[in-house]
C-alpha positions in Angstrom: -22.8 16.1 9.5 -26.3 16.8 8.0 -29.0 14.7 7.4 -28.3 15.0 3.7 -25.3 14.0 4.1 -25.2 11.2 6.7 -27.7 9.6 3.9 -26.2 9.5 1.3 -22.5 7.6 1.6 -21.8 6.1 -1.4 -19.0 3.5 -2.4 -17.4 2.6 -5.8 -17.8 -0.2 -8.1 -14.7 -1.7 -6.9 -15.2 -0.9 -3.2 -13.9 1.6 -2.3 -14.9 4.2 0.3 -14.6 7.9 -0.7 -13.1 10.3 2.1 -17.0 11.5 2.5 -18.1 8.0 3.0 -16.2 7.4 6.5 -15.4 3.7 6.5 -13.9 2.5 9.5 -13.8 -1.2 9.6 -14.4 -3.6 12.4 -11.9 -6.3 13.2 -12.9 -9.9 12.3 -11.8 -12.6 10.7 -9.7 -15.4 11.8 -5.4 -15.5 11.3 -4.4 -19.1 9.6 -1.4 -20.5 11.3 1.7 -19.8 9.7 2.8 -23.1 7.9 6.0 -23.6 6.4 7.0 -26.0 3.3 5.2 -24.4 0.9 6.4 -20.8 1.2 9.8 -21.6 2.4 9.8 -21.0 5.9 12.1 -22.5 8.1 10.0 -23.2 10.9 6.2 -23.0 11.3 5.3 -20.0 13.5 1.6 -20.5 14.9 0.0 -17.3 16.0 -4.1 -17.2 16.7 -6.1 -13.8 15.9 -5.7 -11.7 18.8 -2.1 -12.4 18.8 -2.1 -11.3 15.5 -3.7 -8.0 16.4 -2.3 -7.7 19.7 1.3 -7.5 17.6 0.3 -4.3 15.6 2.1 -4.7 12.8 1.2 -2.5 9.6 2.3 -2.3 6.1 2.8 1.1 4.2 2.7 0.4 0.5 4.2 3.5 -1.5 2.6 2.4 -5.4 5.0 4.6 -8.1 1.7 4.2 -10.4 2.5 4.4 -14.4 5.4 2.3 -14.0 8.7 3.7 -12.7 12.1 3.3 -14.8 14.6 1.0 -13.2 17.3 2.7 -14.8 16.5 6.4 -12.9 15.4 4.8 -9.6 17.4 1.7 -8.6 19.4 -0.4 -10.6 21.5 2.4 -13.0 23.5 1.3 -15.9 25.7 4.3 -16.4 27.7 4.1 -18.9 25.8 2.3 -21.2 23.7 3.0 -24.2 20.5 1.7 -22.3 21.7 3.5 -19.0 21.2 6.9 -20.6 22.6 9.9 -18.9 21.4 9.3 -15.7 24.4 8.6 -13.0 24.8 6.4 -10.1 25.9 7.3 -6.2 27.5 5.8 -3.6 25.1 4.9 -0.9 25.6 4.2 2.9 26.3 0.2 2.0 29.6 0.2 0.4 29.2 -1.8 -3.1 25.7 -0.5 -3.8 24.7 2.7 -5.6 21.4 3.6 -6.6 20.5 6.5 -9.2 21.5 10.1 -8.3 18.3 11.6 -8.1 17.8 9.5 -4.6 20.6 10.8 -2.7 18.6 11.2 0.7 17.5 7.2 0.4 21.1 6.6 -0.6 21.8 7.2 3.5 19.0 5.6 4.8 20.6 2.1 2.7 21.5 -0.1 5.5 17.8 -0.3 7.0 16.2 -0.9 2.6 16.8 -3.7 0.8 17.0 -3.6 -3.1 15.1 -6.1 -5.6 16.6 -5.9 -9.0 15.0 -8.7 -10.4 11.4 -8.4 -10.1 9.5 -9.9 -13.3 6.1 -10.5 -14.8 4.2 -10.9 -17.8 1.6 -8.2 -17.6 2.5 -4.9 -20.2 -0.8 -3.2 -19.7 -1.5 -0.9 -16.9 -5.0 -1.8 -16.2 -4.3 -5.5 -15.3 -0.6 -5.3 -14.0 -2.4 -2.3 -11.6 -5.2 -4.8 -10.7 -2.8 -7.7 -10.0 0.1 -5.3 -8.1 -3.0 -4.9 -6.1 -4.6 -8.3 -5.5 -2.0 -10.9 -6.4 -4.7 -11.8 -8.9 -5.7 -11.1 -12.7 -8.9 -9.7 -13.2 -11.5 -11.9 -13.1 -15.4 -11.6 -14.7 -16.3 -14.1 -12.0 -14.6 -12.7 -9.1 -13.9 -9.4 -7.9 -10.8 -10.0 -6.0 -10.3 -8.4 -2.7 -6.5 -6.3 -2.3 -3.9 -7.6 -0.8 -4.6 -4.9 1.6 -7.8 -5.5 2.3 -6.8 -9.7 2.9 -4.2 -8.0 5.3 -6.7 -6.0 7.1 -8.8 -9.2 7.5 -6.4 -10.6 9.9 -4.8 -8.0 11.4 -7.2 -5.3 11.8 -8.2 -4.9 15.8 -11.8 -5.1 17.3 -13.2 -1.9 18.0 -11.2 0.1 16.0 -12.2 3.7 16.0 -10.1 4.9 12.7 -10.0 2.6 9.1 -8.0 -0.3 9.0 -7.1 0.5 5.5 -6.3 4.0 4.1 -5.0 5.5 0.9 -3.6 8.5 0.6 -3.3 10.3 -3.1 -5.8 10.9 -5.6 -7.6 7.2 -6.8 -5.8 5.4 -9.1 -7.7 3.9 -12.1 -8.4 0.1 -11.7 -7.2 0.1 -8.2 -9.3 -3.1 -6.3 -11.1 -2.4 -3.0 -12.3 -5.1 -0.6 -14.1 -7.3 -3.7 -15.7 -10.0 -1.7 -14.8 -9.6 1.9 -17.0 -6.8 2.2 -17.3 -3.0 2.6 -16.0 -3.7 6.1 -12.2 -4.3 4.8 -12.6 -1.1 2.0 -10.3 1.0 1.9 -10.8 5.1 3.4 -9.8 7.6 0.6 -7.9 10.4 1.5 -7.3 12.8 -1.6 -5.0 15.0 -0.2 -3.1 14.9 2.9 -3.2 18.6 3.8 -6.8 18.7 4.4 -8.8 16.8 7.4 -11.4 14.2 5.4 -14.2 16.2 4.5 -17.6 16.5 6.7 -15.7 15.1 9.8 -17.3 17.5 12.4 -20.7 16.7 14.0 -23.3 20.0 12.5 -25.7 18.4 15.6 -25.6 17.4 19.2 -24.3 13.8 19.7 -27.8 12.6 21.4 -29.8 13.9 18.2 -26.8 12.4 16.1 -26.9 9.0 18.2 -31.5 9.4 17.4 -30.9 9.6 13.7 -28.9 6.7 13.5 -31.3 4.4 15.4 -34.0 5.6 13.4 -31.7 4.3 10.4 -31.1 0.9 12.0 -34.6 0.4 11.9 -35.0 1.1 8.6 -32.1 -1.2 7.8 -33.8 -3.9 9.4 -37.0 -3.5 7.6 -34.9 -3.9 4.3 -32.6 -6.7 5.7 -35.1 -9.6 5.2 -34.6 -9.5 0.8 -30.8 -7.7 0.4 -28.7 -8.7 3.6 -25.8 -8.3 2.1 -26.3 -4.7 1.1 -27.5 -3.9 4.5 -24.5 -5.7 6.1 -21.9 -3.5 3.8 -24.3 -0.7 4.5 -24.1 -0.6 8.3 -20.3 -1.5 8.2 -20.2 1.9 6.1 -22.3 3.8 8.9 -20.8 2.4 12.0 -17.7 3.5 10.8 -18.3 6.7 9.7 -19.9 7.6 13.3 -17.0 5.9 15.3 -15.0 7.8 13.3 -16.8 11.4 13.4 -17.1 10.9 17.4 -13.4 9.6 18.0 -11.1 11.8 18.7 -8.6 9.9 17.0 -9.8 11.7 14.0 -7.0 14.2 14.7 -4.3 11.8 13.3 -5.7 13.0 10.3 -4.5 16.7 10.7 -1.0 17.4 10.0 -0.9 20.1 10.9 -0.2 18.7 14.2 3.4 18.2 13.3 6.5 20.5 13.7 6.9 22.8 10.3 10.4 21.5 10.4 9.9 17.9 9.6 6.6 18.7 7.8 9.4 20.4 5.6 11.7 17.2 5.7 9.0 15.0 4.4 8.9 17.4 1.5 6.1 19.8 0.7 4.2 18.3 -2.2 1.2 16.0 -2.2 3.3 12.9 -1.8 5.6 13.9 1.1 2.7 14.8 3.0 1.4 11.9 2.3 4.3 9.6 3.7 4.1 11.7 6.9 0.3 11.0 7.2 1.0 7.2 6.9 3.3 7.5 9.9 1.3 9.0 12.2 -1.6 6.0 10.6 1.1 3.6 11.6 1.7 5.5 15.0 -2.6 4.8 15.3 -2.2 1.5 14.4 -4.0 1.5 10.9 -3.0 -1.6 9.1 -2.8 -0.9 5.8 -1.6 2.6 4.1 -1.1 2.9 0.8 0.7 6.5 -0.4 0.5 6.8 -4.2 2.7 8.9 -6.9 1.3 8.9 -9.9 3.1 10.4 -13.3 5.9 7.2 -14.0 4.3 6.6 -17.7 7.2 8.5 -19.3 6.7 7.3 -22.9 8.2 11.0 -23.7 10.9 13.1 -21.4 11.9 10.3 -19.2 14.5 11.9 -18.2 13.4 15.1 -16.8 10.6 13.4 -15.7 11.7 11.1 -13.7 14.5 13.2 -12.5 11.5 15.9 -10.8 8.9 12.7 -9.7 12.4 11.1 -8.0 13.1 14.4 -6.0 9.5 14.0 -4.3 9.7 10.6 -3.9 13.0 10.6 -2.4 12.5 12.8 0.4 9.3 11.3 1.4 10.4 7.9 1.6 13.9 8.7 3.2 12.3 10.9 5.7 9.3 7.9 6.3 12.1 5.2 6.9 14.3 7.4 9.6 11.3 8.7 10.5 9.4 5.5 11.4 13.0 4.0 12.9 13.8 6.8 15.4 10.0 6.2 17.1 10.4 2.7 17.5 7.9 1.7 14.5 10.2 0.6 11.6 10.5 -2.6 13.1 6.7 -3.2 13.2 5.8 -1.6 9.8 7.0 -3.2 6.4 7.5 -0.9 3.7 7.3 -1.4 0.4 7.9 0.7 -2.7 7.1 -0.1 -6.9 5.0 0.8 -9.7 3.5 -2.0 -11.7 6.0 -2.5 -13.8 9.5 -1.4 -15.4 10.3 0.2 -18.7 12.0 -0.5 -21.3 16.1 -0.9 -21.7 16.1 1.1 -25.1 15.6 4.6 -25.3 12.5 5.6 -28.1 12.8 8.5 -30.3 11.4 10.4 -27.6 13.6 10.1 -25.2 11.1 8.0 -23.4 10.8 4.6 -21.8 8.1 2.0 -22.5 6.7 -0.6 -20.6 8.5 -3.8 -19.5 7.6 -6.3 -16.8 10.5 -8.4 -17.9 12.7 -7.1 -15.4 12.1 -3.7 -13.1 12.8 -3.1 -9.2 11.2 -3.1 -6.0 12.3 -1.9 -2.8 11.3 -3.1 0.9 12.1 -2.2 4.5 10.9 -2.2 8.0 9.3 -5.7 10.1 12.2 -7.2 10.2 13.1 -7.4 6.4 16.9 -7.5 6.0 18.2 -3.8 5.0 21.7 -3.1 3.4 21.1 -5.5 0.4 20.9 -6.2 -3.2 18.5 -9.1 -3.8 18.8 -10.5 -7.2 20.2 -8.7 -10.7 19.8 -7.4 -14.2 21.6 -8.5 -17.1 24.2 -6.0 -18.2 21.9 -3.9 -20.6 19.0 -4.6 -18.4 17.0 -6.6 -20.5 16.6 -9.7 -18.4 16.6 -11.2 -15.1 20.3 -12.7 -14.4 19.9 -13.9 -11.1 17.3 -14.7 -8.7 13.8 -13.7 -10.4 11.0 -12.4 -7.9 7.8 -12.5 -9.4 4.8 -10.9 -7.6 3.2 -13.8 -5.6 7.1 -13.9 -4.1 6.5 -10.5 -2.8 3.6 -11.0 -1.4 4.4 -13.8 0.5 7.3 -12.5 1.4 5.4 -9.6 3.5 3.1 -11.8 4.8 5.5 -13.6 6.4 7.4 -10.6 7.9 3.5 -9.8 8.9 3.0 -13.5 10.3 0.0 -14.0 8.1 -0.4 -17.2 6.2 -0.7 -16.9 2.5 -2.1 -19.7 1.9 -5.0 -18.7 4.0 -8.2 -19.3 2.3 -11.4 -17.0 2.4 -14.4 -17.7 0.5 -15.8 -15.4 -2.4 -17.4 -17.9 -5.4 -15.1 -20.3 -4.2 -12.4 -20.3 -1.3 -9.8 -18.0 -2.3 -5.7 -17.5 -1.1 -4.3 -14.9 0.2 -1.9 -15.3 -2.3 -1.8 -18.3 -4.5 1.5 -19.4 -5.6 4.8 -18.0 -5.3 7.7 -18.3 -1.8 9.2 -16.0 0.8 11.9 -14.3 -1.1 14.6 -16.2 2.0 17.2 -13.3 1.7 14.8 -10.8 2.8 13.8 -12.4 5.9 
């Protein structure tokens, strides 16, 4: 890493820490104990930090940005005029089919769990993006922090030599970092999952390396006295980067580590590659990975579309699930998969979808969420909720629960903010 370089790391308005920028975040914060009226839990489950950390749970959200159809992924209406052409398959649970272009998820059934009846009011991608993100809408006042980040918070370990929180796909427009928390909880941009993040080998000796940044930590301190804040963030972004540059843990970064084989299973495309690089995160113990697919806004071609984005997705996140369960890890990672929204039951005159938050689908796996189930329907043509609504807030306390995080924790921005404010654990999934 030159000198150039090494002075020079910058960070996003929103946060967020480029793959250049080496963030790897130091464990703090304090886990809330896990109460239990208020999100619907049965029984209060008490759990201090270090337990917390010392359980090594993750999360792998999978983020289908653009808004993918409900009607192509998982909840078909064939048949039907809304349903379109697109049929539905038998899957490994009897009673439950899915759409045909996820026949490789169709076996992996009994360890997912359908949600058919997510809703939400937010049409527009910039804010439904920012809220799928944060809980939250956006704010002028408050620059939320994810709900990965929040995660991270409690969960992430002390000296951890890789980031806490790591995205994997090319950024995603409106996407919130660590807003308030702090660059310490941002997340670590990897673009592409084929290549090791960029400028992660030393170009000097580790003593002259080890010189230049106490020579920087002075410089820091001079500053410190009139913009603590910035030099807090800043040193959170530099300790990172060098624990990170020095570890050699960064070799969970290189897949090509893996057997060609599987490499192959997971699917050779930007977002297979991707799924395998959250596993061997999880295997690491990162808390937070987020793998995006971006290309769901099919106004036009829907069909098509969605039919070539489904074969990706499909073996990636087939592969991820039977992956993760044969090493032991499904049961200590939750997986989650949607876009920000559904589209619309009726068919435009170009055989396109629009967008509808009314009613879309979600799927989730892995911690000990209940697989082999439907939660929730449509209405026969798809245009409403018929039974048990989930709205956002719902999932999110839902995963925090199977994370044994309370959402109701409170950390202070402007004001003392929740983890997630409102909503309860969706009970079927737990």
């Amino acid at each position: 890493m030159s000198e150039h370089t090494l002075m020079h790391v910058t960070t996003g308005a929103q946060g967020v820490v480029s793959r250049r920028s080496f963030l790897r975040t130091m464990g703090a914060g304090t886990a809330g104990l896990a109460a239990a009226g208020a999100f619907g839990w049965k029984e209060a489950v008490t759990l201090h930090a270090e337990e917390l950390r010392k359980n090594g749970m993750s999360c792998i959200f999978l983020f289908m940005s653009g808004g993918p159809s409900q009607f192509e992924t998982f909840d078909p209406k064939p048949g039907t005029t809304n349903g379109g052409p697109t049929k539905a398959i038998d899957t490994a649970v009897s009673g439950v089919q899915i759409a045909e272009n996820w026949p490789e998820l169709a076996k992996q059934m009994k360890d997912i769990a359908i949600v058919r009846s997510m809703t939400n009011k937010e049409g527009a991608h910039p804010r439904a993006i920012y809220q799928m993100h944060t809980g939250y809408l956006p704010s002028a006042s408050v620059k939320y922090p994810s709900f990965g980040a929040a995660i991270c918070k409690e969960l992430g370990q002390a000296e951890f030599e890789l980031p806490y929180y790591v995205t994997v796909g090319p950024p995603i427009a409106n996407v919130a970092g660590a807003g308030f928390l702090g660059m310490r909880y941002a997340p670590f941009v990897v673009a592409d999952a084929n290549r090791m993040p960029g400028n992660s080998q030393l170009t000097v000796d580790r003593d002259r390396f080890d010189r230049r940044l106490g020579l920087m930590k002075d410089l820091e301190e001079d500053f410190a006295g009139d913009a603590k804040r910035a030099v807090t963030d800043h040193q959170n972004v530099y300790k990172g980067a060098a624990n990170l540059v020095t570890s050699p843990k960064i070799k969970a970064f290189d897949l090509n580590q893996e057997k060609d084989k599987l490499r192959d299973q997971y699917g050779r495309n930007a977002f297979g590659q991707g799924c395998l690089l959250a596993r061997r995160m999880v295997e690491e113990r990162v808390t937070f990975i987020e793998v995006s697919l971006n290309g769901w806004d099919t106004h036009q071609d829907n069909f098509e579309r969605t039919k070539t984005l489904s074969e990706q997705a499909d073996k990636g996140f087939a592969t991820l699930i039977g992956d993760l369960k044969e090493r032991g890890l499904l049961e200590r990672t939750v997986v989650m998969w949607l876009g920000e929204f559904g589209r619309t039951p009726r068919i435009n005159p170009q055989k396109g979808r629009d967008h509808y938050p009314r009613c879309f689908s979600a799927v989730v796996a892995g911690g000990g969420i209940k697989g082999g189930q439907v939660v929730g329907a449509s209405s026969a043509d798809g245009s409403d909720v018929k039974s048990r609504p989930v709205t956002v807030p719902d999932l999110f306390c839902t995963v925090c629960q199977t994370l044994k995080i309370n959402p109701r924790k409170e950390n202070v921005g402007v004001r003392p903010i929740k983890i997630v404010d409102g909503g309860a654990v969706v009970k079927e999934l737990v």
